[in-house]
GUDREN-727585 format. One record per residue: residue number from 1; chain; y, x, z of N, C-alpha, C in turn. Coordinates in steps of 0.2 Angstrom, whole numbers, padded with zeros to 4 digits. Example, Ala and Ser with C-alpha at 12.3 -4.5 7.8 and 13.67 -1.06 7.14 Angstrom:
1	A	-0028	0066	0039	-0022	0062	0039	-0016	0066	0039
2	A	-0011	0064	0035	-0005	0068	0036	0000	0064	0039
//
This chain:
1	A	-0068	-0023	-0017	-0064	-0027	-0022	-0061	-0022	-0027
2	A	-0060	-0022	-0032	-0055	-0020	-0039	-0047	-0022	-0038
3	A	-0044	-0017	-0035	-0037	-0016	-0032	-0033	-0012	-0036
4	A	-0028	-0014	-0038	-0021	-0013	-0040	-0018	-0009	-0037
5	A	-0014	-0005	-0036	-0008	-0001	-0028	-0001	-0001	-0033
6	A	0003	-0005	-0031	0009	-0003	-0033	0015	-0001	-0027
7	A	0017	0006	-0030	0021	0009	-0024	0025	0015	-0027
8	A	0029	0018	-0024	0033	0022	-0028	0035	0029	-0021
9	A	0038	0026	-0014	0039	0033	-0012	0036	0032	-0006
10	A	0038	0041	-0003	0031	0041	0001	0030	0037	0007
11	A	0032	0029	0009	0030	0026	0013	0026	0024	0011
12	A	0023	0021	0002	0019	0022	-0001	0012	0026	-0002
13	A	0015	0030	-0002	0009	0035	-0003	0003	0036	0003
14	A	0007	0036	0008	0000	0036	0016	-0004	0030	0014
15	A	-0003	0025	0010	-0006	0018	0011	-0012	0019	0005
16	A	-0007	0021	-0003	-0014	0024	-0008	-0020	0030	-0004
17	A	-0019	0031	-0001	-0021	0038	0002	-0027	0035	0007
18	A	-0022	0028	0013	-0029	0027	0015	-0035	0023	0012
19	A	-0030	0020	0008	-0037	0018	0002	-0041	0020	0000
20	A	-0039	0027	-0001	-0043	0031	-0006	-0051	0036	0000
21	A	-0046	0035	0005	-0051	0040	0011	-0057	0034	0012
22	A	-0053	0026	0013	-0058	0023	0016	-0064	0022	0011
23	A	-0063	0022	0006	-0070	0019	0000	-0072	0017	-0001
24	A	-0068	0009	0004	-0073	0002	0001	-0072	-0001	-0003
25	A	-0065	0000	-0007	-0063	-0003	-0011	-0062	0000	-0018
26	A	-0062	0000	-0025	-0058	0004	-0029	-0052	0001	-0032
27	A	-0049	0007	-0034	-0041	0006	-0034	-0043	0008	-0043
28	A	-0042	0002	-0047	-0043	0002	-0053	-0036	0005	-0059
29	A	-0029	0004	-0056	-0027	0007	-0058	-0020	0009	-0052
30	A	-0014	0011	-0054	-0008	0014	-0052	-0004	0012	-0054
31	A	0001	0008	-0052	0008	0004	-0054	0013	0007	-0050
32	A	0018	0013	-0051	0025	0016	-0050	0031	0016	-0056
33	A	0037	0016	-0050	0043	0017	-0056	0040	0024	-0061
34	A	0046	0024	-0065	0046	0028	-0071	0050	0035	-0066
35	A	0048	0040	-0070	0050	0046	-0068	0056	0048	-0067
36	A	0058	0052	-0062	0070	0051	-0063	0069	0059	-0061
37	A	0077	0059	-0066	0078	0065	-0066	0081	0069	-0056
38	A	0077	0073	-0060	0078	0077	-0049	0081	0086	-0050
39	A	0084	0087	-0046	0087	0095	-0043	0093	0096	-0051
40	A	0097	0103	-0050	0101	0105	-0053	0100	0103	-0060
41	A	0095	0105	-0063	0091	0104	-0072	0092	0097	-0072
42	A	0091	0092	-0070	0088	0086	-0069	0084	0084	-0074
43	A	0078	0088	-0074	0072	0088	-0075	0069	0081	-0072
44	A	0064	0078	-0076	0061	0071	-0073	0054	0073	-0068
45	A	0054	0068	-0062	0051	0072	-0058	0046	0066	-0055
46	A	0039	0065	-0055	0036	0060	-0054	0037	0057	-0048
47	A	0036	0052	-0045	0036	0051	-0038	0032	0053	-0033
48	A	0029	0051	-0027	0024	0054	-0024	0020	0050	-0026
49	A	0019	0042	-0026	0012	0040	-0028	0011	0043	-0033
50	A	0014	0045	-0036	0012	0046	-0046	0007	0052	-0046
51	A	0012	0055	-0041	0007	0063	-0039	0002	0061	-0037
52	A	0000	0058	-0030	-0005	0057	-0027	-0014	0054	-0033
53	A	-0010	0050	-0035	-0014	0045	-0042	-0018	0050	-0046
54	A	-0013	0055	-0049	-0015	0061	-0055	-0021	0065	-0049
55	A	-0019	0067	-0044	-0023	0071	-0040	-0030	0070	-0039
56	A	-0031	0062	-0040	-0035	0059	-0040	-0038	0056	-0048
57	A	-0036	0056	-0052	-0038	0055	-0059	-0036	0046	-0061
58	A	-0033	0044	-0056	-0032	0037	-0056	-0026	0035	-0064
59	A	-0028	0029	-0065	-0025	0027	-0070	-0016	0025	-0068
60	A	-0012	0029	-0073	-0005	0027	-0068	-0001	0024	-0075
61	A	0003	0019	-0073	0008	0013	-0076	0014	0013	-0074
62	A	0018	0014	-0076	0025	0015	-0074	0030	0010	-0081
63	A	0030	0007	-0082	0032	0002	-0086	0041	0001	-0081
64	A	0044	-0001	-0087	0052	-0003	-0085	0053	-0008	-0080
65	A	0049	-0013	-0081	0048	-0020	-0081	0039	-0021	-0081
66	A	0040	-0027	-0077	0032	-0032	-0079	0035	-0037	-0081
67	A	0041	-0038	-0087	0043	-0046	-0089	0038	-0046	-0095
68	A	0039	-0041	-0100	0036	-0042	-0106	0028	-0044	-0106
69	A	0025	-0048	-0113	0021	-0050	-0113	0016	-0044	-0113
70	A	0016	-0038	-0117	0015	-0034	-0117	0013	-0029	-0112
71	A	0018	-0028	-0104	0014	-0025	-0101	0011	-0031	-0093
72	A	0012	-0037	-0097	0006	-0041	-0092	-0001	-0042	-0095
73	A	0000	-0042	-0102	-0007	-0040	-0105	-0011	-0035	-0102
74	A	-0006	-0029	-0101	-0010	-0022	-0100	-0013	-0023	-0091
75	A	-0009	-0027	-0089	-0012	-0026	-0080	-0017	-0033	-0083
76	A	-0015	-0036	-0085	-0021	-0041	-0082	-0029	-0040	-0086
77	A	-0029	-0034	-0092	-0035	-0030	-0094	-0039	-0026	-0089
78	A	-0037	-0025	-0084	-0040	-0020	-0076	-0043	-0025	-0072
79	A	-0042	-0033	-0073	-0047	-0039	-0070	-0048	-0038	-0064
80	A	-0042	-0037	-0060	-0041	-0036	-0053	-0042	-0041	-0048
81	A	-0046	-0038	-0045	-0046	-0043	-0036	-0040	-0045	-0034
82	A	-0037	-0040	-0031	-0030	-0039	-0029	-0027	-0036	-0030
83	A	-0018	-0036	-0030	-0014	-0030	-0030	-0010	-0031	-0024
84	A	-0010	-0022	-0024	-0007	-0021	-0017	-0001	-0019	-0018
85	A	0006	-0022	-0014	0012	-0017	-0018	0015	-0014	-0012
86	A	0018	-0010	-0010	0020	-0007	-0005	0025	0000	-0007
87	A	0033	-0005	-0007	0040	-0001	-0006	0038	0001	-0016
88	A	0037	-0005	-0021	0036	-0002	-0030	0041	-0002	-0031
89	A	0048	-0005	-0029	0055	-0007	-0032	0057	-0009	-0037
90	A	0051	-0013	-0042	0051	-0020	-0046	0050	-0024	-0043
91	A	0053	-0032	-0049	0050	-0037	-0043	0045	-0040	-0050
92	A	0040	-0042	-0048	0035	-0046	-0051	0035	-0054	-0052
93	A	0037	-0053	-0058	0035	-0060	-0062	0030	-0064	-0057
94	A	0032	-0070	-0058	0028	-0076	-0059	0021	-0075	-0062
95	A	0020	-0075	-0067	0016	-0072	-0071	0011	-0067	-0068
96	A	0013	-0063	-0065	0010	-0056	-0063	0007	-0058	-0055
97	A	0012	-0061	-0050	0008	-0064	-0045	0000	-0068	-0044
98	A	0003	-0072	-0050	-0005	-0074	-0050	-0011	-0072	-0055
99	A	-0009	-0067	-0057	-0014	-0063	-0060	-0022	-0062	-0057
100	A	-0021	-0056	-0054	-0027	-0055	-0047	-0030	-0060	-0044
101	A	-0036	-0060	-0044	-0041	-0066	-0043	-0037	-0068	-0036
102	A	-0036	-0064	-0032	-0033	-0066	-0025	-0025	-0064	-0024
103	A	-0020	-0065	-0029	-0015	-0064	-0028	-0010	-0056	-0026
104	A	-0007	-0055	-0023	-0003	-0050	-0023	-0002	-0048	-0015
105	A	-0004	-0045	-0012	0001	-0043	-0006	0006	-0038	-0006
106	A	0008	-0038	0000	0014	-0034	0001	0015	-0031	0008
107	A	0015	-0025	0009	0015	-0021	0015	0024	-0022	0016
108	A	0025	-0024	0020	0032	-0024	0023	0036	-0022	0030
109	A	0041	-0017	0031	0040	-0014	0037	0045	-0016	0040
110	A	0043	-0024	0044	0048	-0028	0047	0044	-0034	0050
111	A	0043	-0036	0057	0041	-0041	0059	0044	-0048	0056
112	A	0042	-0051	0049	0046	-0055	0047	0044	-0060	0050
113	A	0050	-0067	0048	0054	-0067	0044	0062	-0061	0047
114	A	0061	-0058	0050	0065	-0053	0051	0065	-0049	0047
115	A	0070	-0046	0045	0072	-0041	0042	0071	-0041	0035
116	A	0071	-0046	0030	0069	-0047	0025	0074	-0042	0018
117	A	0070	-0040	0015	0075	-0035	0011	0073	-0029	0009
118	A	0079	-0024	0008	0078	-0018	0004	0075	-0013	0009
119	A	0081	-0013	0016	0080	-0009	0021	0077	-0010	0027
120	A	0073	-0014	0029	0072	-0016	0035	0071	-0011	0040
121	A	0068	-0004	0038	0069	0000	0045	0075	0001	0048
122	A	0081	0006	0042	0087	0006	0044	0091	0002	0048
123	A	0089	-0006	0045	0093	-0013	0048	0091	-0012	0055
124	A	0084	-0012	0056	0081	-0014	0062	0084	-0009	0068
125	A	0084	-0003	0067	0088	0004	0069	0096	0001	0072
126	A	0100	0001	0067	0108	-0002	0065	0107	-0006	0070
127	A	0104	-0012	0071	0105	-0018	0075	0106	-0017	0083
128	A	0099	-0011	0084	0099	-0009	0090	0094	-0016	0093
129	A	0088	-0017	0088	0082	-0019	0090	0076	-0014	0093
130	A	0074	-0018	0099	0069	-0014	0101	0062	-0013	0103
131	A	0059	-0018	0096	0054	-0017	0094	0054	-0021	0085
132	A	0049	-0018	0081	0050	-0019	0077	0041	-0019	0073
133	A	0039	-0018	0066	0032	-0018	0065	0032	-0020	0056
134	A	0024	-0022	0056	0025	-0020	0048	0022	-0028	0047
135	A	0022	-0033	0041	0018	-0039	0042	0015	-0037	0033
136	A	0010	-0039	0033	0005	-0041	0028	0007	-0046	0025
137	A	0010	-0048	0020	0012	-0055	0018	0007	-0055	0010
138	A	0008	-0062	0009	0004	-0065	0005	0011	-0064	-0001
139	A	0015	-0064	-0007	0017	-0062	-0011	0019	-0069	-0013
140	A	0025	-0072	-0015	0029	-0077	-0019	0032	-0076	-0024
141	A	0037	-0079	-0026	0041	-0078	-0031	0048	-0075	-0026
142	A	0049	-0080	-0020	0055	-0076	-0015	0055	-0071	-0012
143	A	0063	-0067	-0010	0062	-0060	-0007	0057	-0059	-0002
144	A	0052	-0057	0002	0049	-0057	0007	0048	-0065	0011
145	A	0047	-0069	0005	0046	-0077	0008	0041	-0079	0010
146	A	0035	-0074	0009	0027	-0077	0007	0026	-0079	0014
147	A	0019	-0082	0014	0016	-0083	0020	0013	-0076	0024
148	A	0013	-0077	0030	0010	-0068	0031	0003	-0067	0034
149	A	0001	-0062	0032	-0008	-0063	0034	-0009	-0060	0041
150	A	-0003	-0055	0043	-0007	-0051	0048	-0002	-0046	0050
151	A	0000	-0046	0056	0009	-0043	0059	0006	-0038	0064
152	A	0009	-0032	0064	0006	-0027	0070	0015	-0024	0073
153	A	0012	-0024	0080	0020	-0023	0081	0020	-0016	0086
154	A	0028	-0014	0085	0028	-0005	0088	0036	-0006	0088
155	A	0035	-0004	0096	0042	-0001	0100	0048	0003	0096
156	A	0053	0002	0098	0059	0006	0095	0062	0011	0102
157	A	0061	0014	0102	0064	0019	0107	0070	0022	0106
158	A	0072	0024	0112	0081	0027	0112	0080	0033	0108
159	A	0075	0038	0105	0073	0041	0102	0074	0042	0094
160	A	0073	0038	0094	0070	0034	0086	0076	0036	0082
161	A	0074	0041	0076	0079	0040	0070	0075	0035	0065
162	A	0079	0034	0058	0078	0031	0054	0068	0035	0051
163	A	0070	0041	0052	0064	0047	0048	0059	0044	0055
164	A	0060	0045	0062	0053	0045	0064	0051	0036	0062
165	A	0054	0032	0062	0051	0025	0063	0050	0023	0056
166	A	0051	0028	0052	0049	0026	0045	0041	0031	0045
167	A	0039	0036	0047	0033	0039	0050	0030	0034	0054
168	A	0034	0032	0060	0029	0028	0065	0025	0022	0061
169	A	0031	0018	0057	0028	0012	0051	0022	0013	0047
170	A	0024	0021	0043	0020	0020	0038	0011	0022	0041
171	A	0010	0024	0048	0002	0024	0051	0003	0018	0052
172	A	0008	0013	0055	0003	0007	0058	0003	0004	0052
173	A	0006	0003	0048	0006	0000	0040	-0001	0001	0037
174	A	-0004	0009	0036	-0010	0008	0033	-0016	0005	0038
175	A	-0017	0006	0043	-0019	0002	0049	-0022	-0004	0047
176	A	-0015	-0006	0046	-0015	-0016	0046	-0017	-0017	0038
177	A	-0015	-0014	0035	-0017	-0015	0027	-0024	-0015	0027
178	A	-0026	-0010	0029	-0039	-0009	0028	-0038	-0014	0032
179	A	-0035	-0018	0038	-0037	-0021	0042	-0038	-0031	0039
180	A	-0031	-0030	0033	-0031	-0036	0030	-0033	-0036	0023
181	A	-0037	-0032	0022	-0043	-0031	0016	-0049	-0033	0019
182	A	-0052	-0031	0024	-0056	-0033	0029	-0057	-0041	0028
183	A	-0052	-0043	0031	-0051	-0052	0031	-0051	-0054	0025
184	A	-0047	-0052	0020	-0046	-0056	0014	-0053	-0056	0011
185	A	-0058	-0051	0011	-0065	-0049	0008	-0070	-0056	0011
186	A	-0068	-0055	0019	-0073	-0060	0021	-0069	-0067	0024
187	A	-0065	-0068	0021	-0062	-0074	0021	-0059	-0077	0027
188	A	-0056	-0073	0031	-0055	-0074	0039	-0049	-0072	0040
189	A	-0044	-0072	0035	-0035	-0074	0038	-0033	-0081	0037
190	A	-0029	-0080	0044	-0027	-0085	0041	-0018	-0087	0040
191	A	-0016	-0089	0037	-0010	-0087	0034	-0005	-0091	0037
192	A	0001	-0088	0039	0007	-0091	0040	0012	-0093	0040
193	A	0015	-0097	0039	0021	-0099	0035	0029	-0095	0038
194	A	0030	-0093	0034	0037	-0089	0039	0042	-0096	0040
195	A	0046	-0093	0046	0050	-0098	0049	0058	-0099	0045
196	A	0060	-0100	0038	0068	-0097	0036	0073	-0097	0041
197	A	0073	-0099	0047	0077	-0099	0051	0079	-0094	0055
198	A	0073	-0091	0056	0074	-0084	0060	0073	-0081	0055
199	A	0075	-0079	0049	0076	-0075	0044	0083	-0072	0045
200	A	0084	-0063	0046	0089	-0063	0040	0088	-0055	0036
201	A	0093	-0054	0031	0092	-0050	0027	0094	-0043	0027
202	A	0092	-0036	0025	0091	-0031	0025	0094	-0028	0018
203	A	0100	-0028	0018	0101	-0024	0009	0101	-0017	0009
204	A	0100	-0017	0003	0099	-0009	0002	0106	-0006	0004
205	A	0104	0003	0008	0110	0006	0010	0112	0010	0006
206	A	0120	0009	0008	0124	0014	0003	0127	0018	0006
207	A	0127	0024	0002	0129	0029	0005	0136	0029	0009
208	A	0142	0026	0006	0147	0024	0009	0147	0022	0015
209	A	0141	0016	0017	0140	0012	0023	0139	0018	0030
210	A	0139	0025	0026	0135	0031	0033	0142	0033	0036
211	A	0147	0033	0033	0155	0033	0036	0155	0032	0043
212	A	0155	0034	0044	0157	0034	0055	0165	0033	0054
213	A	0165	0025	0058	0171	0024	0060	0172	0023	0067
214	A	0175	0031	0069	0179	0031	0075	0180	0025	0080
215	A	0180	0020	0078	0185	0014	0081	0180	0010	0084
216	A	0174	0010	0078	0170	0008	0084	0168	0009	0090
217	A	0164	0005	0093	0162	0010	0102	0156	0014	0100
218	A	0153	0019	0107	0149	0023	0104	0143	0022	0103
219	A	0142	0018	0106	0136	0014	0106	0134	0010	0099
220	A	0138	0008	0095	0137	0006	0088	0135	0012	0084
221	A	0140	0018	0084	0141	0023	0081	0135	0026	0082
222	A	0132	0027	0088	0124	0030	0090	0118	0028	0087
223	A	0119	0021	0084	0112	0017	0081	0114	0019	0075
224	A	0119	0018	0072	0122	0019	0064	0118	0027	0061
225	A	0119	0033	0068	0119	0038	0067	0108	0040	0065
226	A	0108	0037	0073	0101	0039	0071	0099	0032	0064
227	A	0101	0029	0064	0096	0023	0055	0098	0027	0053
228	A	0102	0030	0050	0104	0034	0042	0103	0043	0045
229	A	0095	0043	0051	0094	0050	0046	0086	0048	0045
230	A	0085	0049	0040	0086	0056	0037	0090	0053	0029
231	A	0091	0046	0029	0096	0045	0024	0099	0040	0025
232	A	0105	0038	0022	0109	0046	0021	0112	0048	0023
233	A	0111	0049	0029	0116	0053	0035	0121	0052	0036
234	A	0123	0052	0042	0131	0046	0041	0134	0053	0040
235	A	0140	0054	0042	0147	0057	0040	0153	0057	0042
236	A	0156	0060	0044	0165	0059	0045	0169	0067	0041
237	A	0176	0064	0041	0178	0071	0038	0183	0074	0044
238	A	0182	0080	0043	0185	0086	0045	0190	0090	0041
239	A	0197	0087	0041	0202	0090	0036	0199	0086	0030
240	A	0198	0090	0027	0197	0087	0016	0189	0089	0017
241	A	0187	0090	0021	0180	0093	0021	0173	0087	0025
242	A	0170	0086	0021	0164	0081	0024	0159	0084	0029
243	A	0157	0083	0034	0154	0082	0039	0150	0078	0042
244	A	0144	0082	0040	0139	0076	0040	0136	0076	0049
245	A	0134	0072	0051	0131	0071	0059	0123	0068	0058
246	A	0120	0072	0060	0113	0072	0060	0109	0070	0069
247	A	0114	0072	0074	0112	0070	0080	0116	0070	0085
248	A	0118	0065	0087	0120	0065	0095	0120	0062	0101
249	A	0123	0062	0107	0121	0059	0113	0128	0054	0115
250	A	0124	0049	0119	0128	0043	0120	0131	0043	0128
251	A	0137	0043	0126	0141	0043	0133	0146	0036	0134
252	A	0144	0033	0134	0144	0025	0131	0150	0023	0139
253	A	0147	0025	0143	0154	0023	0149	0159	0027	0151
254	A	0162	0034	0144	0165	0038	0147	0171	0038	0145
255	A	0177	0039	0149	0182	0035	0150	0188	0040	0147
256	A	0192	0038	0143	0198	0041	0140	0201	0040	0137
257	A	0208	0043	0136	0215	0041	0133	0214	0042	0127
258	A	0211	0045	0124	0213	0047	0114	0211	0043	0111
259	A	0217	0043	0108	0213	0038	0101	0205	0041	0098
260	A	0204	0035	0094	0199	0036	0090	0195	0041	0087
261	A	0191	0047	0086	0189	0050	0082	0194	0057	0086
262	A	0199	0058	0091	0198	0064	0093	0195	0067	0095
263	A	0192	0075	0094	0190	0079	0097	0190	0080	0104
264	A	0185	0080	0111	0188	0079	0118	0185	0086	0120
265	A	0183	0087	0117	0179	0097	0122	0173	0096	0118
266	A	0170	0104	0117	0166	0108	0117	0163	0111	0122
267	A	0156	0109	0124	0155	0112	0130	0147	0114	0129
268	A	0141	0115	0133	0135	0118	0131	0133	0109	0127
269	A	0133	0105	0128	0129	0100	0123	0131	0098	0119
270	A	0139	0099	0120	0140	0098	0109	0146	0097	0108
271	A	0150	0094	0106	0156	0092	0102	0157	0084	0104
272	A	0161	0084	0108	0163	0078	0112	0167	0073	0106
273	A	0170	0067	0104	0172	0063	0102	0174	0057	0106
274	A	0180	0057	0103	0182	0051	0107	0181	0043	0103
275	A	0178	0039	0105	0176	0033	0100	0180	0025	0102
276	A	0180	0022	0100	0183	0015	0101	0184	0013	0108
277	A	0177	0012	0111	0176	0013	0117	0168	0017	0118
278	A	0171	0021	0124	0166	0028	0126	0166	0033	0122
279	A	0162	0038	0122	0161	0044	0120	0155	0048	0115
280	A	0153	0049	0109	0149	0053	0108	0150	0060	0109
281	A	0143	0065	0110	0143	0071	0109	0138	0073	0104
282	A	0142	0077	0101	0136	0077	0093	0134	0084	0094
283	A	0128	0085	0092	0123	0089	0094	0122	0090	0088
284	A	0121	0087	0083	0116	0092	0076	0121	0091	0070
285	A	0124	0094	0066	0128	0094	0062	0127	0099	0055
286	A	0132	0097	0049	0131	0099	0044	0139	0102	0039
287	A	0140	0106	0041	0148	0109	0037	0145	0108	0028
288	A	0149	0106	0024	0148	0107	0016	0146	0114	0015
289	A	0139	0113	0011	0136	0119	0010	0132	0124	0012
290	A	0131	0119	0019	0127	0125	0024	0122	0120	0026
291	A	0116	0124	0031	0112	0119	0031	0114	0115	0039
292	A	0110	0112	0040	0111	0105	0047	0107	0110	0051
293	A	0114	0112	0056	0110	0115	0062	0114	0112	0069
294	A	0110	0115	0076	0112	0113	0082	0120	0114	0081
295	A	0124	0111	0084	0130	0111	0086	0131	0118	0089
296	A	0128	0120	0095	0129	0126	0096	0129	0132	0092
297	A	0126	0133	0087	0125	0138	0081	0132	0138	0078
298	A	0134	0132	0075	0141	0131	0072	0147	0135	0076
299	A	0147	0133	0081	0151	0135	0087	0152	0142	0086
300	A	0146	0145	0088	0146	0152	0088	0149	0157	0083
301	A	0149	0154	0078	0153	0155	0072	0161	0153	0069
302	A	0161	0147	0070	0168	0143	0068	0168	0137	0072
303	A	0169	0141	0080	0173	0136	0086	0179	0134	0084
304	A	0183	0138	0079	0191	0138	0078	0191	0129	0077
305	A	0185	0129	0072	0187	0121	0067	0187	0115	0073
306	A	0183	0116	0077	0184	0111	0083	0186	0112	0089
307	A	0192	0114	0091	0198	0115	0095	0200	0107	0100
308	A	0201	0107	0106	0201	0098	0108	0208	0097	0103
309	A	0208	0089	0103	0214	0088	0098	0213	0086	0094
310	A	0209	0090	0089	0207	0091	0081	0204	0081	0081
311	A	0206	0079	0076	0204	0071	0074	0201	0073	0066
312	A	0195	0069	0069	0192	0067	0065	0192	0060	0060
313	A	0192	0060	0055	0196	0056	0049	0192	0049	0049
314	A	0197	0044	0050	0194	0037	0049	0193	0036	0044
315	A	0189	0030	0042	0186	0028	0036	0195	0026	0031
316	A	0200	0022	0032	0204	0019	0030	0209	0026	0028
317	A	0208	0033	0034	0213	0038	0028	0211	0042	0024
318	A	0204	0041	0021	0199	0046	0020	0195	0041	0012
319	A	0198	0040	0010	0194	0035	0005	0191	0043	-0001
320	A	0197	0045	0000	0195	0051	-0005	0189	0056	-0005
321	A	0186	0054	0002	0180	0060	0004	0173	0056	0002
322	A	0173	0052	-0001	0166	0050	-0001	0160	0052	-0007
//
């Protein structure tokens, strides 16, 4: 088939990639956002599919939009089979869906109608779902409404941050993707209609939302922590100074007098915290300016700053840290 790939970051990328390994199909051209400014210069910095594409000599489109007449003209000139979109962060006209002799699919990394949206690993993480997976949908005009051709599913373990199961997605993803090229070529899926009632939705995270609020118990605070790493990392402050938490351990039945967000000890596994109900111990952390290391490195250096006592800043008196 003559295939389309629109995608932009690297969970993206593994997918033009297995394409390109496998060689059954050709990828006629390359549809990515526009270049954005990246580092101190804010120099414009291509994405990864754009990279990968150039690597390959591939034709690459980065257009603002696909509203204009103009660049539906220019996609529908490449008399495409399909198009494949996977994490493009456009949404595609009416128009453009039924372009492709056989429409558009969409790699999606969320057993839908679950987790419909921007962020469906993060959500599925946050919720404290314990398993999760990638669906092959058929492409509509609604967010993640289409009929789905093809679901592969994968466990969430106590393990699991946002980065590994965003890694785990993106292999079973390219997987299920050659798998439902396979089908589509020889006419052997069969499509099905998602259910709107077990739907719900996944919005894009803000970085505000990584604020660790104390008050919660620690068992909330532990799911919040591992979905937002490697983005965007949750956080609390320390004095006027942000404090980013990159990892910790769940002490969920541990029992104590402090308020919210005080500091309980310091001992060989981390930096104790008192939480709404139970206990976290933070293990992998970030001071302004330095880089994320174990817990015990910081210690070794500037134990003074976490002293038992020391309260760590609710979201409510802290508006100014963000």
């Amino acid at each position: 088939m003559k295939i389309i790939f629109a995608g932009t970051p690297d969970f993206a990328v593994s997918h033009l990639a297995a394409l390109l390994d496998q060689g059954k199909h050709s990828v006629v051209a390359v549809y990515t956002q526009p270049d954005r400014p990246s580092g101190r210069g804010k120099k414009l910095k291509p994405g990864p599919v754009k990279q990968l594409a150039e690597q390959h000599d591939l034709s690459v489109m980065q257009p603002l939009s696909l509203k204009s007449p103009e660049d539906q003209q220019q996609l529908q000139a490449f008399d495409a089979d399909l198009m494949v979109v996977v994490a493009y962060g456009l949404i595609l006209p009416q128009a453009v869906l039924d372009m492709p002799r056989l429409g558009c699919i969409n790699v999606h990394a969320s057993l839908l109608p679950r987790w419909r949206g921007a962020a469906p690993i993060h959500r599925a993480l946050e919720a404290g779902d314990d398993k999760t997976g990638v669906t092959i949908m058929q492409m509509e005009a609604g967010l993640d409404t289409g009929p789905m051709l093809l679901k592969a599913e994968c466990d969430i373990s106590a393990e699991d941050t946002g980065s590994s199961l965003h890694d785990k997605l993106a292999g079973i993803g390219c997987e299920a993707l050659l798998e439902a090229l396979d089908g589509l070529a020889g006419n052997s899926l069969v499509a099905e209609v998602q259910d709107d009632a077990l739907s719900c939705y996944a919005p894009k995270i803000s970085k505000e939302e990584a604020r660790l609020d104390w008050s919660c118990s620690a068992t909330e605070l532990d799911l919040k922590i591992r979905a937002f790493n490697a983005f965007p990392v949750a956080f609390t402050t320390l004095g006027d100074d942000r404090l980013r938490v990159w990892a910790a351990e769940l002490e969920a039945s541990h029992n104590h007098q402090s308020s919210a967000g005080t500091l309980l000890k310091c001992d060989s596994r981390g930096i104790w915290v008192a939480c709404g109900q139970g206990a976290l111990v933070l293990t992998e952390i970030q001071l302004p300016g330095k880089k994320r290391l174990p817990v015990q490195a910081v210690l070794n250096s500037q134990a003074q700053l976490f002293t038992a006592g020391t309260q760590l800043g609710l979201p409510q008196d802290n508006n100014s840290a963000s």
